[in-house]
VMD Tcl script that draws the C-alpha trace (Angstrom):
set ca {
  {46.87 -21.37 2.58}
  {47.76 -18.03 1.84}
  {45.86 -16.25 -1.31}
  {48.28 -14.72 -3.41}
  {48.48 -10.79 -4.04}
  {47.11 -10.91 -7.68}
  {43.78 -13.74 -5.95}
  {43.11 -10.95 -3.33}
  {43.06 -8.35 -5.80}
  {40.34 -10.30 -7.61}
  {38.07 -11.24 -4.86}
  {37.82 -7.57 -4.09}
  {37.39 -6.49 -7.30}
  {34.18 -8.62 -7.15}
  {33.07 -8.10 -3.91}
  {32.72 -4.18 -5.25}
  {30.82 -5.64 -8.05}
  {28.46 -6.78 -6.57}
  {27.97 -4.03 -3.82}
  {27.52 -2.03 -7.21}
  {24.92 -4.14 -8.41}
  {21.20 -3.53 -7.25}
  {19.66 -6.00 -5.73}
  {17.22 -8.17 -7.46}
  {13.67 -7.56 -6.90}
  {11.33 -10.13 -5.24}
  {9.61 -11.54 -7.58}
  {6.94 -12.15 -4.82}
  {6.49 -8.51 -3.38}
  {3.18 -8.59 -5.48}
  {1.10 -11.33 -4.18}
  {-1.83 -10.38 -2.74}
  {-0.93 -11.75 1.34}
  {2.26 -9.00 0.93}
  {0.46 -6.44 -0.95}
  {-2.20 -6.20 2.15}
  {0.63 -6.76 5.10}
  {2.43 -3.77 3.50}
  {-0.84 -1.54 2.76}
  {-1.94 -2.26 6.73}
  {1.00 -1.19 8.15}
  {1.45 1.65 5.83}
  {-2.38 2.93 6.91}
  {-1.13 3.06 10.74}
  {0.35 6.50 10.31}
  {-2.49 7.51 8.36}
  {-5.36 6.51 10.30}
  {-3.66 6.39 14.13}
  {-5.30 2.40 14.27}
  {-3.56 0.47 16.66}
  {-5.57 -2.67 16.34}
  {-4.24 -5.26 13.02}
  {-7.45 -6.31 12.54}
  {-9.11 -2.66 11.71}
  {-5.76 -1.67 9.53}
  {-6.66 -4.94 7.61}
  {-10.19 -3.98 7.15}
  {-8.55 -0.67 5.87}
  {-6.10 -2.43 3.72}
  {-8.89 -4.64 1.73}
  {-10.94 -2.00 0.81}
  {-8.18 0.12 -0.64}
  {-6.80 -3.31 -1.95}
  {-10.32 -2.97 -3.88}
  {-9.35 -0.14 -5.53}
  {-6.45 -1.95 -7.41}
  {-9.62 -3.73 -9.61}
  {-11.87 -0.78 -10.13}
  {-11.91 3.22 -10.24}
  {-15.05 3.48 -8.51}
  {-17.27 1.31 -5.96}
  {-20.35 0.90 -4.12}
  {-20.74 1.31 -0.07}
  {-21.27 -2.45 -0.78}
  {-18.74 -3.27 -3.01}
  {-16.05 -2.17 -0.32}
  {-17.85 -3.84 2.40}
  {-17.95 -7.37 0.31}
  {-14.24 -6.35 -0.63}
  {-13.46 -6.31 3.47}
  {-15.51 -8.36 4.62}
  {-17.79 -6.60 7.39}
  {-21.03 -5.30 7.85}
  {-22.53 -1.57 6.93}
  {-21.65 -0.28 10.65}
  {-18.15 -0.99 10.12}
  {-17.84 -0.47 7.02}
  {-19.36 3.15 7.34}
  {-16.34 3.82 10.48}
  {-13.98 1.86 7.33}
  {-15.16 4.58 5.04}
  {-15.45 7.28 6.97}
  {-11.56 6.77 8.45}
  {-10.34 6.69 5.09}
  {-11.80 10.04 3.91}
  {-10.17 11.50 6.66}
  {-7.44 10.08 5.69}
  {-7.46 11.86 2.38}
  {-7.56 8.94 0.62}
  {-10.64 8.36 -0.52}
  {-13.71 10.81 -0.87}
  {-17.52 10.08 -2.14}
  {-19.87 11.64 -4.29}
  {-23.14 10.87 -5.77}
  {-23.48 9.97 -10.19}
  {-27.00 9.36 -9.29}
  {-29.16 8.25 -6.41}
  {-26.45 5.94 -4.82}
  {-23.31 7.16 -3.47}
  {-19.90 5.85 -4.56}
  {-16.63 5.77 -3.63}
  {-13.36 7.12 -5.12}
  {-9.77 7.18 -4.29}
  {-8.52 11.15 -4.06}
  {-5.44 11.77 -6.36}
  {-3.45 11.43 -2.99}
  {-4.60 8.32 -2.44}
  {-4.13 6.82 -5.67}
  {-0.28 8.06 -5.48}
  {-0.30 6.68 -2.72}
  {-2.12 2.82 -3.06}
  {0.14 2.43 -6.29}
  {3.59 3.14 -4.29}
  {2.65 0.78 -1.04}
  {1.41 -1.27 -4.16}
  {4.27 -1.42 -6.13}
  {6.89 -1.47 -2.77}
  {7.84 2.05 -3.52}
  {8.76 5.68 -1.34}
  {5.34 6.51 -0.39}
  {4.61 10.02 -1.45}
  {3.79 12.45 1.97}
  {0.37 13.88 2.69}
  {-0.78 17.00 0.82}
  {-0.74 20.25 2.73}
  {-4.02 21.59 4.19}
  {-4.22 25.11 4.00}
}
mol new
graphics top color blue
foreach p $ca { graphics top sphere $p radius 0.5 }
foreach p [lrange $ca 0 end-1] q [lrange $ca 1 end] { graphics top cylinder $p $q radius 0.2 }
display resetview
């Protein structure tokens, strides 16, 4: 059956529509499972890791970061997972990064993201255009 003239008309009118329309967000783009999947592959560039399992170590302890400003050697450790030998490589990879540097308050040393890497854990975060790398003079 043939549509008419005036019935094609209308289908095209809304198939333009709803090209115009954005698309709905997920509503599950924030659960934690997605949140790490997209902050390990987004670290690969960073860090050169090939291996998932060292991007995911990555990926929790910057996941860490979405709770608190600042945190212990151990606190990123318990927040990954692993022991103090890898989570000193963890660490140390992710200063040289640029995303996260360390300084001492007191006797103990802590851990904070760089402005960088703040921009940049809230836009893999929130499923955004990741911001790029400062320039090193």
């Amino acid at each position: 059956m043939a549509l008419s003239s005036e019935a094609r008309i209308a289908q095209f009118a809304e198939r333009l529509a709803r090209r115009d329309a954005p698309v709905p967000p997920d509503p599950a783009r924030f659960e934690p499972a997605r949140v790490l999947d997209r902050l390990q592959r987004a670290l690969q560039p960073l860090t050169q890791m090939r291996l998932y399992k060292g991007r995911l170590t990555l990926a929790r302890m910057c996941y860490a970061f979405l709770d608190g400003k600042e945190l212990s050697s151990a606190a990123l450790q318990q927040a990954a997972g692993i022991g103090d030998i890898a989570g000193s490589r963890a660490r140390t990879r992710l200063e040289r990064a640029g995303l996260l540097r360390h300084y001492y308050p007191g006797s103990q040393r802590r851990y904070r993201l760089t402005r960088y890497g703040e921009d940049w854990l809230l836009a893999v975060a929130q499923d955004t255009e990741i911001p790029p790398p400062p320039v090193v003079a």
